[in-house]
C-alpha positions as CSV (number, residue, x, y, z in Angstrom):
1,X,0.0,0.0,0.0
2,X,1.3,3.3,-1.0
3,X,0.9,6.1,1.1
4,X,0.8,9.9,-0.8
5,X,2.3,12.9,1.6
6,X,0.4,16.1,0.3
7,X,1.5,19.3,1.8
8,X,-0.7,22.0,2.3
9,X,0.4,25.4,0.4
10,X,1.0,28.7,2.3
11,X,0.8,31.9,1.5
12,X,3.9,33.9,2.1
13,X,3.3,36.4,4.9
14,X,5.3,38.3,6.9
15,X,4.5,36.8,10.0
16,X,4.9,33.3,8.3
17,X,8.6,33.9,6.5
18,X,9.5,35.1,10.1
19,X,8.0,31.9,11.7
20,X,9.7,30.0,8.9
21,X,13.1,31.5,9.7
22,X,13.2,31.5,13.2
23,X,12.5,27.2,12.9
24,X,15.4,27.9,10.6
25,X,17.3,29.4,12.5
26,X,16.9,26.8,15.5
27,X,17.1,24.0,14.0
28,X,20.4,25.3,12.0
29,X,21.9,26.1,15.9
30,X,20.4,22.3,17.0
31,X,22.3,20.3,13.9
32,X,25.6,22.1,14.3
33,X,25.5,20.5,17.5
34,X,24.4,16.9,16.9
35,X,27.3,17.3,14.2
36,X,29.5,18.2,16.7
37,X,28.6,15.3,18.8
38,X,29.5,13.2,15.4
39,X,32.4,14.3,15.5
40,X,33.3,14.4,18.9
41,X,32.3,10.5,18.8
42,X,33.9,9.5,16.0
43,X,37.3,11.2,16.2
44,X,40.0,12.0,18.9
45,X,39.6,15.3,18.5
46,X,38.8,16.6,22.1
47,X,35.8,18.3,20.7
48,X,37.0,21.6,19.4
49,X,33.0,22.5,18.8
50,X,33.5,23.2,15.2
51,X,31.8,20.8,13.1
52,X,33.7,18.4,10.8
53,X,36.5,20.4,9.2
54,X,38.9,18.3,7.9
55,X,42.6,18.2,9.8
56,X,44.9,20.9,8.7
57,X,49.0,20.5,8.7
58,X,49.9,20.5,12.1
59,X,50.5,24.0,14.2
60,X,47.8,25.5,11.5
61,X,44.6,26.9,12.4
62,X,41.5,25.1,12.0
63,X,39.0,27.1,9.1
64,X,36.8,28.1,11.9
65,X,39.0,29.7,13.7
66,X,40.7,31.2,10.6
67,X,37.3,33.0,9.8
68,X,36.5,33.7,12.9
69,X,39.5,35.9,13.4
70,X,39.0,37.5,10.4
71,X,35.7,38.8,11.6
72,X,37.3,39.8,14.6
73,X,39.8,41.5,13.0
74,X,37.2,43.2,10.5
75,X,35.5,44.4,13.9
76,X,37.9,45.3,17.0
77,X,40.9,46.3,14.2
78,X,43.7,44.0,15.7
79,X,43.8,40.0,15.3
80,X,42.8,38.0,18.6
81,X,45.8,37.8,20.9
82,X,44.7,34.3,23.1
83,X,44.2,31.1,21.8
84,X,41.3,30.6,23.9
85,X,39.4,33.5,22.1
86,X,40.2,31.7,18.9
87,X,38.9,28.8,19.6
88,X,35.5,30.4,20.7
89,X,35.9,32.5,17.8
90,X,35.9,29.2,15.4
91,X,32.8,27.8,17.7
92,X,30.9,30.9,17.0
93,X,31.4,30.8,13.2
94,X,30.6,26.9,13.1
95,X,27.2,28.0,14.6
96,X,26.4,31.4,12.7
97,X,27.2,29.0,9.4
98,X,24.9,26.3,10.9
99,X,22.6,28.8,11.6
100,X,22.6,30.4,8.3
101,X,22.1,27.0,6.3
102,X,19.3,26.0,8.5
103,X,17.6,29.1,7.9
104,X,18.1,28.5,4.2
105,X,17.0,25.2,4.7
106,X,13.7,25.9,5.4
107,X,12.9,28.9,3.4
108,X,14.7,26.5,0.1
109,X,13.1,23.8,1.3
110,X,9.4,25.4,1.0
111,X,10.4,26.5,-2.3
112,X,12.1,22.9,-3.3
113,X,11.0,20.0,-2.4
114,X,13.3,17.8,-3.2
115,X,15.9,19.9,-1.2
116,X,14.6,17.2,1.8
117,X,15.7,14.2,-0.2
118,X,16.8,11.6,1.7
119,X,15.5,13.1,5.2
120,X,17.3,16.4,4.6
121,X,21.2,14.1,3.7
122,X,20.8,15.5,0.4
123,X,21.0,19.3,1.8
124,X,23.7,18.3,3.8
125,X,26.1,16.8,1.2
126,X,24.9,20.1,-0.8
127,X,26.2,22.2,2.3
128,X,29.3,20.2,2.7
129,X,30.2,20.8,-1.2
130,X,29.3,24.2,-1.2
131,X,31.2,25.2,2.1
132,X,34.2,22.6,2.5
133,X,35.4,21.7,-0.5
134,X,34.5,25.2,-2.2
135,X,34.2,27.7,-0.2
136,X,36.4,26.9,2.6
137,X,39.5,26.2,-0.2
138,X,38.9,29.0,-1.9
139,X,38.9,31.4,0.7
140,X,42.3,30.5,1.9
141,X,40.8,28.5,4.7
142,X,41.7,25.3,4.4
143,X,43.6,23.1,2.5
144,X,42.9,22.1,-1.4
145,X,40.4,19.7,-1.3
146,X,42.9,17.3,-3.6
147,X,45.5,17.6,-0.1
148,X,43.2,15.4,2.0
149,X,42.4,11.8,1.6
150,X,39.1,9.9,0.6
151,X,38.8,8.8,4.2
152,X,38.6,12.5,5.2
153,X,36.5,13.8,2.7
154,X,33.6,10.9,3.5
155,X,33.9,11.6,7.4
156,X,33.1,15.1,6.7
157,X,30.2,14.1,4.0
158,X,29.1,12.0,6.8
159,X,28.8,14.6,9.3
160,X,27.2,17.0,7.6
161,X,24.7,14.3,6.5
162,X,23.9,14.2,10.1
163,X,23.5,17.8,10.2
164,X,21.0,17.3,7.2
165,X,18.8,15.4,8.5
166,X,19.1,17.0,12.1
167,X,18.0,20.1,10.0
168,X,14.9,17.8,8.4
169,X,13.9,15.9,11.7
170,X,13.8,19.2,13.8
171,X,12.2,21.2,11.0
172,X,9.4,18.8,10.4
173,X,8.9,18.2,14.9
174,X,8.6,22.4,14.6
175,X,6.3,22.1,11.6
176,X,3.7,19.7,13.2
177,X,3.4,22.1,16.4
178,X,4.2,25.9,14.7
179,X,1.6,25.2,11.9
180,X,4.3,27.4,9.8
């Protein structure tokens, strides 16, 4: 027996788009963590907070942080002198990024259906192509993606797979008690 999943059509309203992006928001904040926990459970780590980034050479700074100081830079004028504030610097970018997605999540999602394929994994593999192995490279952040291995390329794929479908599970628990 086949069962048909029809979703009812909104009409974009303020007060909806705003409803929308605050689940967004949320659930972007909720799946950086579970793919923090990911990592922190499948690597040695020490959980950093920063999401999957692959391993840079060692004594370099992690992409996170990298961007992190940069914004700190942009803002205070001077680069941040502790390596304690870097590292909450990198934790703050691996949420506002987590954040960010998940609110484009939902509002792409609406819009694109097939943006939840595969429980949301799809979005994720989209977010870890965009960011890691474009992005991230190509902002001086990391690494060329052809310097790491396969194995470190799939963790990360992985991980932001489970940020996907964090993204999709919390979205749709939001959806069936917002009405959004």
């Amino acid at each position: 027996m086949s069962t048909t999943v029809t979703r009812r059509r909104h009409t974009a309203t303020a007060a909806r788009l705003a409803g929308r992006a605050a689940i967004g928001i949320a659930a972007g904040l909720v799946a950086s963590f579970a793919m923090n926990l990911f990592a922190e459970a499948t690597t040695k780590r020490g959980g950093k907070g920063h999401g999957a980034q692959p391993p840079q050479a060692k004594g370099a700074d992690d992409p996170a942080e990298k961007a992190g100081a940069l914004v700190y830079k942009a803002l205070v004028g001077h680069k941040p002198r502790r390596k304690a504030l870097k590292r909450r610097l990198g934790t703050a970018m691996h949420y506002a990024l987590g954040a960010g997605a998940g609110l484009a999540y939902t509002l792409l999602a609406e819009a694109a259906p097939a943006m939840r394929a595969g429980f949301g994994t799809f979005y994720g593999a989209l977010v870890w192509a965009v960011a890691d192995e474009g992005l991230t490279p190509a902002l001086g952040l990391s690494k060329s993606p052809r310097e790491h291995s396969a194995d470190v390329h799939l963790f990360a794929l992985g991980a932001h797979s489970v940020f996907g479908a964090t993204l999709e599970g919390v979205t749709r628990w939001a959806d069936s008690i917002t009405g959004f």
